[in-house]
DSSP file (Angstrom, degrees, kcal/mol; ACC not computed):
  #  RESIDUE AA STRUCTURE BP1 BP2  ACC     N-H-->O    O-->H-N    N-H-->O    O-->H-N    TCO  KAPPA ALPHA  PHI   PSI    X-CA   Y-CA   Z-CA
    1    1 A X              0   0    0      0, 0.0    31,-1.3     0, 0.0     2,-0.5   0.000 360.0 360.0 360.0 153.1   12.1   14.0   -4.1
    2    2 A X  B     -A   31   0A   0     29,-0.2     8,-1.5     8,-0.2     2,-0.6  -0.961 360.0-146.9-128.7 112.5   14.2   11.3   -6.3
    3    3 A X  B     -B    9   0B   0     27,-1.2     6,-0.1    -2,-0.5     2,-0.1  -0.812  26.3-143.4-105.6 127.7   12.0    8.7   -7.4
    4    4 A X    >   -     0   0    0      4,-2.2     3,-1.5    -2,-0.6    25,-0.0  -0.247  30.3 -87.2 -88.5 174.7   14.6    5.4   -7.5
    5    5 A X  T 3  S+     0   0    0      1,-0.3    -1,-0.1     2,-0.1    -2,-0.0   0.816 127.9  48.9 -76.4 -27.2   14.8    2.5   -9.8
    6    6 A X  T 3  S-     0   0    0      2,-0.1    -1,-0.3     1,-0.1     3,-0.1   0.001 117.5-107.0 -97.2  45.7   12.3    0.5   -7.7
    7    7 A X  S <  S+     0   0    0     -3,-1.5    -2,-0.1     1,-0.3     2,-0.1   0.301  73.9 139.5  50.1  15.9    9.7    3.3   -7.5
    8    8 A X        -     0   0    0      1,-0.1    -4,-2.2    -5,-0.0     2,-0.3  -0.381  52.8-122.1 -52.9 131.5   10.4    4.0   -4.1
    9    9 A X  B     -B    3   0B   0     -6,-0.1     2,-0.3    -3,-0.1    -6,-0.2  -0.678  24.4-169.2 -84.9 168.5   10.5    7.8   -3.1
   10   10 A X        -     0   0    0     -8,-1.5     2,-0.9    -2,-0.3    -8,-0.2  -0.940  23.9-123.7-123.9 156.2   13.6    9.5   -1.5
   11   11 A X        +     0   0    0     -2,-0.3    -2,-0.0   -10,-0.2    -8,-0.0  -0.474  33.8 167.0-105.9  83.2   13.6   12.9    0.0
   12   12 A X        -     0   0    0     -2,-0.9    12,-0.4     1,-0.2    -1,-0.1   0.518  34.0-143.8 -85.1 -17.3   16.2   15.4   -1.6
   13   13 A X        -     0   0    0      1,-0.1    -1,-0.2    10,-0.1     2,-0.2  -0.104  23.0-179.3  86.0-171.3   14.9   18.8   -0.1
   14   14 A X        -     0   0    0      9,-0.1     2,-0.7    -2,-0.0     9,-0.2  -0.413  22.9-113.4 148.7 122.2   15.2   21.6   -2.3
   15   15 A X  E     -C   22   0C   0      7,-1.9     7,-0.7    -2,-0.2     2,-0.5  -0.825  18.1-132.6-105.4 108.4   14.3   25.4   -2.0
   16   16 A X  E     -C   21   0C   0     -2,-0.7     2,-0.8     5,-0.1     5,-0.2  -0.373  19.8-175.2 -47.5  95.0   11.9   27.0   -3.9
   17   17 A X  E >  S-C   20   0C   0      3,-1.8     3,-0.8    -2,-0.5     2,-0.1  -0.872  74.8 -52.6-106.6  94.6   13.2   30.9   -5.7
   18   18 A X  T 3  S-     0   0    0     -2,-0.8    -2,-0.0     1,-0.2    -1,-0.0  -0.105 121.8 -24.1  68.2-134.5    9.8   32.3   -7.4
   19   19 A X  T 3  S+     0   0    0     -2,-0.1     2,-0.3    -3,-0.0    -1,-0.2   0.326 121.0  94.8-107.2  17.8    8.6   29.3   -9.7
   20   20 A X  E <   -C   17   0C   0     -3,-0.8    -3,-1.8    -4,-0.1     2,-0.4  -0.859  62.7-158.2-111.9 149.4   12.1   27.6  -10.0
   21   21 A X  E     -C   16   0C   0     -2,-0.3     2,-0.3    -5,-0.2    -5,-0.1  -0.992  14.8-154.3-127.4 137.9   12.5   24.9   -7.3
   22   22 A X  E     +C   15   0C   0     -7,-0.7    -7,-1.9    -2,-0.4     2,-0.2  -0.979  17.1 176.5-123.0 123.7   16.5   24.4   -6.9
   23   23 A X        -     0   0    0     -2,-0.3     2,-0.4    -9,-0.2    -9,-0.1  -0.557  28.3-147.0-121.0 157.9   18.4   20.8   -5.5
   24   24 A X        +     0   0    0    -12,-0.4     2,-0.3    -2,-0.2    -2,-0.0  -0.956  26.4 175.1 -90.7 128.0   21.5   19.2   -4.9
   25   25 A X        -     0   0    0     -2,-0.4     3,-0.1     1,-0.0    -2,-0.0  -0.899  28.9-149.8-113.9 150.6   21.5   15.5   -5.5
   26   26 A X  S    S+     0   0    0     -2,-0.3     2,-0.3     1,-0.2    -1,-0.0   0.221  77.9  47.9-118.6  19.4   24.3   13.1   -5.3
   27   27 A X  S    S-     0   0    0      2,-0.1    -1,-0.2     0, 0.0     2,-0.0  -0.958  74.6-115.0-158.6 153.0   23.0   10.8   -7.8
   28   28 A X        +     0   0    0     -2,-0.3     2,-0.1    -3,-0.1    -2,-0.1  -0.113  52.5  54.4 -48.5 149.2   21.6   10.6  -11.1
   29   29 A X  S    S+     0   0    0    -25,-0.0   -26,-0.1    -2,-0.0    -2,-0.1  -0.355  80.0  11.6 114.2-171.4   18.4    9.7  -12.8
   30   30 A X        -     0   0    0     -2,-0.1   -27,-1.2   -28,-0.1     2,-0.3   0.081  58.0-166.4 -50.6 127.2   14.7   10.3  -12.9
   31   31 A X  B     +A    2   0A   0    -29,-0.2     2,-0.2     2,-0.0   -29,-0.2  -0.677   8.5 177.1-102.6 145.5   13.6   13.4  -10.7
   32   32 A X        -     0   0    0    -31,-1.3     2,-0.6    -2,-0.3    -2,-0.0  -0.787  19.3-131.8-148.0 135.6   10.0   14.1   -9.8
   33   33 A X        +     0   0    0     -2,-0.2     2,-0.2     1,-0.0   -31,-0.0  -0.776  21.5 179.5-116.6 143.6    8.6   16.7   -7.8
   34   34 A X        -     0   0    0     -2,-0.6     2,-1.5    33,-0.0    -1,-0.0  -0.908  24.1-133.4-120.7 137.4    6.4   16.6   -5.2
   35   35 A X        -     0   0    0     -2,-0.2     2,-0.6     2,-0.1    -2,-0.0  -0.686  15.7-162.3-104.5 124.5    4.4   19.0   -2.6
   36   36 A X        +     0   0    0     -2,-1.5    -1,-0.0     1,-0.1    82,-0.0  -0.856  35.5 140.8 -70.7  97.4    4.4   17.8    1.1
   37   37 A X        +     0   0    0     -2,-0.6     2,-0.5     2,-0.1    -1,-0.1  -0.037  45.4  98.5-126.1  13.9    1.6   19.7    2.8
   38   38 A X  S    S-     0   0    0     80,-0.1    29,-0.2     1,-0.0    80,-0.2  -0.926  70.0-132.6-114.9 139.1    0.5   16.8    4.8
   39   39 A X        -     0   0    0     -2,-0.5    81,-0.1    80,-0.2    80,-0.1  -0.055  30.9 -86.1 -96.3 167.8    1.6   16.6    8.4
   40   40 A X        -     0   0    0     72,-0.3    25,-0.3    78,-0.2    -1,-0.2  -0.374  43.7-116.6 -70.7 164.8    3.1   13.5   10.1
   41   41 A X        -     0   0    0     23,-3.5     2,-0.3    -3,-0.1    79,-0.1  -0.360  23.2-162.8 -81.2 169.2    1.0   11.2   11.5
   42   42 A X        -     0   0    0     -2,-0.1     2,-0.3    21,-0.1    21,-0.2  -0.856   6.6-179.1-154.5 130.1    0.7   10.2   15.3
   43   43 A X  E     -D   62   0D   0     19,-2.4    19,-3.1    -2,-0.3     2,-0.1  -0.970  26.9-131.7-131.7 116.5   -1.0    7.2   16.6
   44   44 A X  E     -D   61   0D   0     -2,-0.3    17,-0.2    17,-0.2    -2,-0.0  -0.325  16.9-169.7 -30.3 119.2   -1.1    6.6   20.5
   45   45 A X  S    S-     0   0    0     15,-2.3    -1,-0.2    -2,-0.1    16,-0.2   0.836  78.0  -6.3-108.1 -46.2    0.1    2.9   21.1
   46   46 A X  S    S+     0   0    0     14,-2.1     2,-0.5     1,-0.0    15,-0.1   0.225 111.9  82.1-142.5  37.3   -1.0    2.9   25.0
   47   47 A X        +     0   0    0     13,-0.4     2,-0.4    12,-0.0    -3,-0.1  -0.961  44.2 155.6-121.3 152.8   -2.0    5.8   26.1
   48   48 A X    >   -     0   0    0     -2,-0.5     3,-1.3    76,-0.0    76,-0.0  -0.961  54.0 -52.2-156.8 140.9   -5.7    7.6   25.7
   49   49 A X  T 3  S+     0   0    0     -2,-0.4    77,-0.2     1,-0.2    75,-0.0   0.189 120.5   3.3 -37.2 114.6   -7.6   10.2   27.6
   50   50 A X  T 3  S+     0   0    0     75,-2.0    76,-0.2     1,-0.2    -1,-0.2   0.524  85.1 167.4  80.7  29.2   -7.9    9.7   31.0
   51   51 A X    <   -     0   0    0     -3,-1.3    76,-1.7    74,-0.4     2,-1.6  -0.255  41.6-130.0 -75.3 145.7   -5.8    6.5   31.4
   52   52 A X  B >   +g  127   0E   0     74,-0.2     3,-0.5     1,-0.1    76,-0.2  -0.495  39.8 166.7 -64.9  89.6   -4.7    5.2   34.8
   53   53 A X  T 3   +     0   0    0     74,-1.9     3,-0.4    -2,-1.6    -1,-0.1   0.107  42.1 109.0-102.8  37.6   -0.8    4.8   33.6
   54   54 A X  T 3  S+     0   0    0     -2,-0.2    -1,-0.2     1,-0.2    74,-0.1   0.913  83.4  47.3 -82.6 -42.5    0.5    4.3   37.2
   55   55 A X  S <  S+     0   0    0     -3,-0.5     2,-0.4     1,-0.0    -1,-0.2   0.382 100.2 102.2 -82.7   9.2    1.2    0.3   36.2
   56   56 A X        -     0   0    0     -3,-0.4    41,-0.1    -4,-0.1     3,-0.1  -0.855  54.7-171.7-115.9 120.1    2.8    1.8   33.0
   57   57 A X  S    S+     0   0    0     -2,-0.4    40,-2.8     1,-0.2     2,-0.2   0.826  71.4  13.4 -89.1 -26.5    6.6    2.1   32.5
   58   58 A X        -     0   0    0     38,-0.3     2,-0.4     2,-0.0    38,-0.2  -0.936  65.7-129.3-155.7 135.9    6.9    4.2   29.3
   59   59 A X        -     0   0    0     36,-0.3    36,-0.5    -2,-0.2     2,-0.3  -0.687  39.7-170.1 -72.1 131.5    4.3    6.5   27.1
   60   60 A X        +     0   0    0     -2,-0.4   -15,-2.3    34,-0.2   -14,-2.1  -0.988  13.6 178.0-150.9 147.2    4.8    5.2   23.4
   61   61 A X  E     -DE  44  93D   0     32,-1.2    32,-1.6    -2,-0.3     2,-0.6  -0.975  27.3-129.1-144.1 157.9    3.6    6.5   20.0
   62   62 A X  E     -DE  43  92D   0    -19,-3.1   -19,-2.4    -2,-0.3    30,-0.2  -0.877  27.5-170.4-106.7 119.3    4.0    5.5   16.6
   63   63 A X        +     0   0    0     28,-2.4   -21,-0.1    -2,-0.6    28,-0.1  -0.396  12.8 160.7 -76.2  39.0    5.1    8.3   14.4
   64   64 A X        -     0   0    0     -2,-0.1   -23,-3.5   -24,-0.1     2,-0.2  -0.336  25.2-165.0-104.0 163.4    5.3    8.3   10.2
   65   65 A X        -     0   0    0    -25,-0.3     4,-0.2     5,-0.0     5,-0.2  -0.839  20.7-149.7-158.4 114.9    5.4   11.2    7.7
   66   66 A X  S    S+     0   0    0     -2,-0.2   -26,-0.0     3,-0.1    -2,-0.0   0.799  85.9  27.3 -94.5 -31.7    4.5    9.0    4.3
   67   67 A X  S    S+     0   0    0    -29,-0.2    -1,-0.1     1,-0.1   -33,-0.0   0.988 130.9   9.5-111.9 -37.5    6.9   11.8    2.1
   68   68 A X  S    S-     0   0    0      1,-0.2    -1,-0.1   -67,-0.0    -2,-0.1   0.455  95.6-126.1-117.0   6.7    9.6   13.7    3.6
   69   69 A X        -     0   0    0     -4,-0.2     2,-0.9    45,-0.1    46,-0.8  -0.031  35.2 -50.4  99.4-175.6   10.0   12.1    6.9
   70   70 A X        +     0   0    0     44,-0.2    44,-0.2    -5,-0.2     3,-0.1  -0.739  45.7 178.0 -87.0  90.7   10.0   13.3   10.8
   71   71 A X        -     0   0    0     -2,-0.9     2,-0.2    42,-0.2    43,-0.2   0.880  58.7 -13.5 -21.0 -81.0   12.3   16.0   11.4
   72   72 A X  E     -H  113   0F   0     41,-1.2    41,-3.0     2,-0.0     2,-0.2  -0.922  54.5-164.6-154.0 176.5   11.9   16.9   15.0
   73   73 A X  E     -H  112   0F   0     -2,-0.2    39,-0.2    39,-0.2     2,-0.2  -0.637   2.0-171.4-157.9 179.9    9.5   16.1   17.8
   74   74 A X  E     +H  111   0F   0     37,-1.0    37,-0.9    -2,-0.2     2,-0.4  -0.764   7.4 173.1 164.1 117.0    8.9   17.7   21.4
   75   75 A X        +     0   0    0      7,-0.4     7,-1.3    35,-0.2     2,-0.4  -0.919   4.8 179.7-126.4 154.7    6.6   16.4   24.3
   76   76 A X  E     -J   81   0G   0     33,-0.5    33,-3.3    -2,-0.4     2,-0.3  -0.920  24.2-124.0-138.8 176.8    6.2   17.7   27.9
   77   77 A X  E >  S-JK  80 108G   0      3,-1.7     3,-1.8    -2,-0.4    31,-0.2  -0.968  90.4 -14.8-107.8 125.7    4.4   16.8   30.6
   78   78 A X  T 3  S-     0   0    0     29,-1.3     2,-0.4    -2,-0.3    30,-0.1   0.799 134.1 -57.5  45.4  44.4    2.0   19.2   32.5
   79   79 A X  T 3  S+     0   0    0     28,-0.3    -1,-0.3     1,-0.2     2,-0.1  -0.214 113.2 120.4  88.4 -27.9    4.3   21.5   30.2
   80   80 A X  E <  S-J   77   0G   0     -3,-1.8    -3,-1.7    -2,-0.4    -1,-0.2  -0.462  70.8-117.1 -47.7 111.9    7.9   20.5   31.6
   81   81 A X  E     -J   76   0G   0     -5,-0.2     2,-0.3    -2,-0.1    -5,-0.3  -0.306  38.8-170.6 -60.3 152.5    9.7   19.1   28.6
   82   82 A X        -     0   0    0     -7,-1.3     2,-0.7    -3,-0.1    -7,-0.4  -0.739  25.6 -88.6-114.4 179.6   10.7   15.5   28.8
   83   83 A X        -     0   0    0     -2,-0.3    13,-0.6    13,-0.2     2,-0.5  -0.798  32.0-176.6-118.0 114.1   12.6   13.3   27.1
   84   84 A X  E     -F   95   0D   0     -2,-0.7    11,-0.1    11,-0.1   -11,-0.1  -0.666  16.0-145.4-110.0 128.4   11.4   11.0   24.1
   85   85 A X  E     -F   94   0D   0      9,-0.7     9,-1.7    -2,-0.5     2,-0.3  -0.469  18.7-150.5 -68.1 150.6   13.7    8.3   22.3
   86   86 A X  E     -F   93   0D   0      7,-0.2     2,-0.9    -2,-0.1     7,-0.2  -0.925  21.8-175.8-140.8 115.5   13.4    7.7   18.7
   87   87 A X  E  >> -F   92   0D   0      5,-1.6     5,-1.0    -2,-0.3     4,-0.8  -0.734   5.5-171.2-131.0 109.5   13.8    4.9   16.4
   88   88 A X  T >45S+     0   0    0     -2,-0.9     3,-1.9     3,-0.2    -1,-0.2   0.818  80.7  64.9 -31.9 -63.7   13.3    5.8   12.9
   89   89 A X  T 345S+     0   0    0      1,-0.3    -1,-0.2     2,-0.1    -2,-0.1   0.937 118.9  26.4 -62.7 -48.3   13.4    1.7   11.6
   90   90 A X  T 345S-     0   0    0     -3,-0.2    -1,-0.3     2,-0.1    -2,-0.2   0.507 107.8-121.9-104.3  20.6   10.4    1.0   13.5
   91   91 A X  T <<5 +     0   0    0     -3,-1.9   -28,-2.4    -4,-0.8    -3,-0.2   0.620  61.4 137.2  76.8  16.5    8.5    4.6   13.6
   92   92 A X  E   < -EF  62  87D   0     -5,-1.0    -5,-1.6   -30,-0.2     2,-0.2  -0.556  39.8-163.4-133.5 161.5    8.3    5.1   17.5
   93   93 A X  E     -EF  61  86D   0    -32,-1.6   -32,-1.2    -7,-0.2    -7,-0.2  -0.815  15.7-169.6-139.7 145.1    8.6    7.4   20.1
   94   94 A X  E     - F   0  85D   0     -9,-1.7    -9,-0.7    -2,-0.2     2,-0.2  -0.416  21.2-167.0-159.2  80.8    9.0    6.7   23.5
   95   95 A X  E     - F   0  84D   0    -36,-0.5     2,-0.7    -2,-0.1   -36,-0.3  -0.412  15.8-157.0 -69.3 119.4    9.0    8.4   27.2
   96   96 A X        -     0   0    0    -13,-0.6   -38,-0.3    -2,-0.2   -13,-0.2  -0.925  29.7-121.2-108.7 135.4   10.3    6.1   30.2
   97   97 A X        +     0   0    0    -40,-2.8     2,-0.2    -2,-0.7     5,-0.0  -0.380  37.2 174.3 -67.7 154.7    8.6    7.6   33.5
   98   98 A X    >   -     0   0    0      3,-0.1     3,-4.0     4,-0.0    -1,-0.1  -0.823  48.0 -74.2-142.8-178.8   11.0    8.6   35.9
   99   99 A X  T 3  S+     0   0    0      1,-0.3     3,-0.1    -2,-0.2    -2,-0.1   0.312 115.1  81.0 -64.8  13.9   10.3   10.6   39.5
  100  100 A X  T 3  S+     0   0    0      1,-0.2     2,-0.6     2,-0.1    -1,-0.3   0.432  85.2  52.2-112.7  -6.5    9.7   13.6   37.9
  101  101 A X  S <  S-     0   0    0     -3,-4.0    -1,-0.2    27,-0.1     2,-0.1  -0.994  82.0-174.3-116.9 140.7    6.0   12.8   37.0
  102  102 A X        -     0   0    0     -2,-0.6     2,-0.1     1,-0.1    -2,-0.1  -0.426  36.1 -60.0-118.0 176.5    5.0   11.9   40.4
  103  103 A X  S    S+     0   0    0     25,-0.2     2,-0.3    -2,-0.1    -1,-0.1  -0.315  96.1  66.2 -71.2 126.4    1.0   10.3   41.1
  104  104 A X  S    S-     0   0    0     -2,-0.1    24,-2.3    -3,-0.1     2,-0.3  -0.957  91.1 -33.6 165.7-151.6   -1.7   12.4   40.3
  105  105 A X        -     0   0    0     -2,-0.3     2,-0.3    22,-0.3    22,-0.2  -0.599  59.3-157.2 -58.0 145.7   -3.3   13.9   36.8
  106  106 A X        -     0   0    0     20,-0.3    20,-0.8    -2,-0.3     2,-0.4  -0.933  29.1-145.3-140.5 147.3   -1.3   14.9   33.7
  107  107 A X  E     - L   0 125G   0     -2,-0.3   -29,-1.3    18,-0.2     2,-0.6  -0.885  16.9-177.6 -87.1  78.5   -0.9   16.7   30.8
  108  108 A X  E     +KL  77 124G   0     16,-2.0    16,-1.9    -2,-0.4   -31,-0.2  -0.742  11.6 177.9 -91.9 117.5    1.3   14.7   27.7
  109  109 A X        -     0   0    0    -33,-3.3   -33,-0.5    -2,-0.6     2,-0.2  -0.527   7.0-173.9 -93.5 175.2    1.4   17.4   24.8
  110  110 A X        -     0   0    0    -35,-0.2    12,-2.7    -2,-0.2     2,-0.4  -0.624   3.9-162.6-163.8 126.8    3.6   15.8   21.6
  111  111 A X  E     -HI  74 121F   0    -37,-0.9   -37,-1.0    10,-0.2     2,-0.4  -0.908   3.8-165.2 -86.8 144.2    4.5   17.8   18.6
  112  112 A X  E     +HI  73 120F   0      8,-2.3     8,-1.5    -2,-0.4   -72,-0.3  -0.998  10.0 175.9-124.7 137.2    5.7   16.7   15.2
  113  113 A X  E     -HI  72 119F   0    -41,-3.0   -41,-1.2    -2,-0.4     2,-0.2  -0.902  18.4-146.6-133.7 161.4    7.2   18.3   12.4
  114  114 A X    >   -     0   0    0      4,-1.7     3,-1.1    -2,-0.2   -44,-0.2  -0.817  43.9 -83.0-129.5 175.5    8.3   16.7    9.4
  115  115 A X  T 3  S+     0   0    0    -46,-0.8   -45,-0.1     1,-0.3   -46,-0.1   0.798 136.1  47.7 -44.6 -32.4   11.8   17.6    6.7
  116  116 A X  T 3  S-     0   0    0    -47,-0.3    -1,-0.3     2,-0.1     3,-0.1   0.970 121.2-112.8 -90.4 -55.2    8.8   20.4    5.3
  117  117 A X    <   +     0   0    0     -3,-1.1     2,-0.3     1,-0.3    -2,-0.1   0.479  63.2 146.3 107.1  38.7    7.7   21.8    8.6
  118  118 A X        -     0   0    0    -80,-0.2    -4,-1.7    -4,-0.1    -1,-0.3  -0.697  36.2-140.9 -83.1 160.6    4.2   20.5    8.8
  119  119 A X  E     -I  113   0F   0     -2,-0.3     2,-0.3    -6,-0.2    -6,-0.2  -0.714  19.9-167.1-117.9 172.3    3.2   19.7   12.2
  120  120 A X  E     -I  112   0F   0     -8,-1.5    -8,-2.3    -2,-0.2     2,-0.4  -0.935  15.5-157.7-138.5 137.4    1.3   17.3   14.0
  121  121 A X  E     -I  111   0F   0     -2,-0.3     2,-0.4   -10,-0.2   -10,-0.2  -0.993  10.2-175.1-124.6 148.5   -0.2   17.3   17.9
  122  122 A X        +     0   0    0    -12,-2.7     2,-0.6    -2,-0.4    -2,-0.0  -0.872   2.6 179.3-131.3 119.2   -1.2   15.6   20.2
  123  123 A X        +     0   0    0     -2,-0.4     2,-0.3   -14,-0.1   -14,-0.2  -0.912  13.5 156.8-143.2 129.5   -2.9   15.9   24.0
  124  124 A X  E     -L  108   0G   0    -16,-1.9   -16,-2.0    -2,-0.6     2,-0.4  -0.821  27.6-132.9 -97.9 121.3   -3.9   13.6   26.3
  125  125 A X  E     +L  107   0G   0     -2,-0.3   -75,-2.0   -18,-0.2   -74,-0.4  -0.960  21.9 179.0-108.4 170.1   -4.4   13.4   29.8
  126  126 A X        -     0   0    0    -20,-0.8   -20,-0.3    -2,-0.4   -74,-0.2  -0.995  24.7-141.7 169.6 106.7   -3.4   10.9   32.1
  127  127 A X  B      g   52   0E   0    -76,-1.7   -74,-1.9    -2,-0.3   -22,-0.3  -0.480 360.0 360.0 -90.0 157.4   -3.6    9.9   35.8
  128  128 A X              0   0    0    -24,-2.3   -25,-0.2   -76,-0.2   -23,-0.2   0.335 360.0 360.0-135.1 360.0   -0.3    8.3   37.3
C-alpha cells in the first residue's frame, strides 16, 4: 500500500520472498505496509431468506473491501452461473432476472474475493 499526501491508502500489491516484501510503484514518497487478511464485505440491498422476489426486477448487493479492493466476484443461481454487473464508484453488484430463473424456489450463492484473495459468501434463498 502507498499511503498518499492526503492520508488516503492506495493499493500497490507486492509479493512477499521469505521476510522481504518486493513492489513496483510508479510514484514516489511515503510507503507503508499493510496486511489484508480481512475479506470483502457483502451487504444484501433487497434480497433476504426466503423473499418472494417474483415483483423484483434485479438481485442487488453492496460490495466493499476497506484495503485492497474487490478483485473478482461469482454468483449462480440454483448453481447455474449468472451474470452480475459491477460498478466500482458506487460498490454494487447487480443480477437483472431474465427467463432463465423461472417461478418457483431458488438458490443465489455470491462469492467475493478481494486484490489479496480473501473471500466472502453469501446464500440466500428465494421464491420467484
Amino acid at each position: 500500500y502507498r499511503i498518499a499526501t492526503t492520508g488516503t491508502l492506495t493499493y500497490e500489491g507486492g509479493v512477499w520472498n521469505g521476510y522481504i516484501l518486493s513492489c513496483e510503484s510508479k510514484s514516489f514518497g511515503s510507503f507503508t505496509v499493510y496486511i489484508d487478511s480481512v475479506p470483502p464485505d457483502i451487504k444484501p440491498m433487497n434480497i433476504h431468506p426466503s423473499k418472494n422476489m417474483s415483483g423484483v426486477d434485479k438481485i442487488a448487493i453492496k460490495v466493499d473491501d476497506l484495503l485492497s479492493g474487490i478483485r473478482t466476484y461469482r454468483a449462480t443461481i440454483d448453481g447455474k452461473w449468472v451474470l452480475m454487473e459491477y460498478d466500482p464508484k458506487i460498490s454494487r453488484l447487480w443480477h437483472n432476472f431474465d427467463e432463465r430463473t423461472q417461478p418457483g424456489d431458488h438458490i443465489f450463492e455470491l462469492t467475493v474475493t478481494d486484490y489479496l484473495r480473501n473471500n466472502a459468501s453469501y446464500k440466500v434463498s428465494f421464491t420467484r
